[in-house]
Structure formats: structure tokens, C-alpha cells
C-alpha positions in Angstrom: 47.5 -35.9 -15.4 50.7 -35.8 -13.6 53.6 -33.2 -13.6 56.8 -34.6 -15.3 59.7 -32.6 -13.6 63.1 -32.6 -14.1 63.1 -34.3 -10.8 61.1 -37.1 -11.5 63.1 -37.9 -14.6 66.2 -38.1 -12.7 64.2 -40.4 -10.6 62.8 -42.5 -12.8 66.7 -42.9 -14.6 68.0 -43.5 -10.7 65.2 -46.2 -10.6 66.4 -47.4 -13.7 69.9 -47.8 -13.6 69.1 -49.5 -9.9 67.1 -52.3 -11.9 69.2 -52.3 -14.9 72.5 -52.8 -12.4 74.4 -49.7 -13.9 75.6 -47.8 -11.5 77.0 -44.9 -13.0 73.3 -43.5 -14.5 72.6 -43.8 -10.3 75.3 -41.6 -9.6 75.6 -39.4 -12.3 71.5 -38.9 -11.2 71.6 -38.7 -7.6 71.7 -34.8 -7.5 68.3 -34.7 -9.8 66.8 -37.2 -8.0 67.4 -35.5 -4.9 64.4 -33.4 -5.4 62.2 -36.6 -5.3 63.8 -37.5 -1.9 63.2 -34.4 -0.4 59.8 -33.9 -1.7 56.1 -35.0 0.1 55.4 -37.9 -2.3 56.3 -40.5 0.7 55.3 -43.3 -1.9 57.6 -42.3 -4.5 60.5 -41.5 -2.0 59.8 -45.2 -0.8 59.9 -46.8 -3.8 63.1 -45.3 -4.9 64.9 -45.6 -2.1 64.0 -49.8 -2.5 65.0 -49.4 -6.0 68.3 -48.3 -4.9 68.6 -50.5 -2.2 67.7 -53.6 -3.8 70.2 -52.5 -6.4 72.6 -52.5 -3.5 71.3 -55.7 -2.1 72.2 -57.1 -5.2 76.0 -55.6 -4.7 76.7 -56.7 -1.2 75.2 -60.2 -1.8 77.7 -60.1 -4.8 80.5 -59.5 -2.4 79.2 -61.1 0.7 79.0 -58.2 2.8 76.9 -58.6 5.7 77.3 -54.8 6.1 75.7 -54.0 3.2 72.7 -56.4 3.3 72.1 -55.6 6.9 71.5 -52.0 5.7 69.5 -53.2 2.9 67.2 -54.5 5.8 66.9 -51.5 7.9 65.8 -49.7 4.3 62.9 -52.4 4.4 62.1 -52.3 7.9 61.5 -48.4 7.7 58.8 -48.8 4.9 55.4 -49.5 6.3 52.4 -49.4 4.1 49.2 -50.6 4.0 49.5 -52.9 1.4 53.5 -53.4 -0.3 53.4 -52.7 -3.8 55.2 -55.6 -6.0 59.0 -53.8 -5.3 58.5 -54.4 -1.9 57.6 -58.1 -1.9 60.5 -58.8 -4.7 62.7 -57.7 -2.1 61.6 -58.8 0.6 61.3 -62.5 -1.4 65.4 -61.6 -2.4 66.3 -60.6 1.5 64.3 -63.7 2.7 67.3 -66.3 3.6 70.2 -64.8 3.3 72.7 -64.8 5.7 76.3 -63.7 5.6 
């Protein structure tokens, strides 16, 4: 059994509002979430930060900015595991092709 803090709640709605596409429960849980980041779970820090960066994938392929996407792939090229989880290979399959 796991430990459900008030960290990994803001988390999980941080995740959530990434997949979901609604920003404001991302910002309004940044702060809670912070905890997560800044924590020694390396798997769950990856995983939310591609949550939030396909999340902003989705934004700067929405406005075309190469800016954005090109930081989307530095997110992606930081993660090495042995094996990617299914995040990981989503967006990797989103990132693959796309030039702006």
C-alpha cells in the first residue's frame, strides 16, 4: 500500500488537467505538485513532467511554434528508462514527424 499525500493528489490533478487539456487545474496545481517534482520517485517526476509536456506539445503544435515543440523534445530526450512506459511511446508516436 502506497501513501496518498497531498502532493501526489496535486499531481495526479496536474496529470489530469495535462491529458484532459485544461490548463487552469495545471496551474492552479503546480505549487502541490511541486512536492512530486522535487521528491526521489524519478519515475513519477518523469511521467509528470511528459504529462505536462505532451500537454504542451499539444499547445505549440496548436500554434505552430517550433519553440515550443522543440522543448517538448528536449523533455523526451532527458527520460531514459529501461523500458518506456505507454506515455512515453504516445509521445514519442505524437512528436514523430512534426516539423515546424
Amino acid at each position: 500500500m502506497f501513501s496518498f499525500t497531498e502532493a501526489k493528489v496535486g499531481a495526479t490533478r496536474v496529470s489530469c488537467g495535462a491529458r484532459l487539456g485544461l490548463p487552469r487545474w495545471i496551474a492552479d496545481e503546480q505549487d502541490s505538485a511541486a512536492a512530486v517534482m522535487s521528491s526521489g520517485h524519478e519515475k513519477q517526476r518523469a511521467l509528470l513532467r511528459l504529462d505536462m509536456a505532451t500537454w504542451a506539445l499539444e499547445t505549440g503544435l496548436r500554434y505552430k511554434s517550433g519553440r515550443i515543440v522543440e522543448r517538448a523534445r528536449a523533455v523526451r530526450r532527458s527520460y531514459s528508462g529501461p523500458t518506456p512506459p505507454k506515455v512515453v511511446r504516445d509521445f514519442d508516436d505524437r512528436l514523430y514527424g512534426v516539423f515546424l
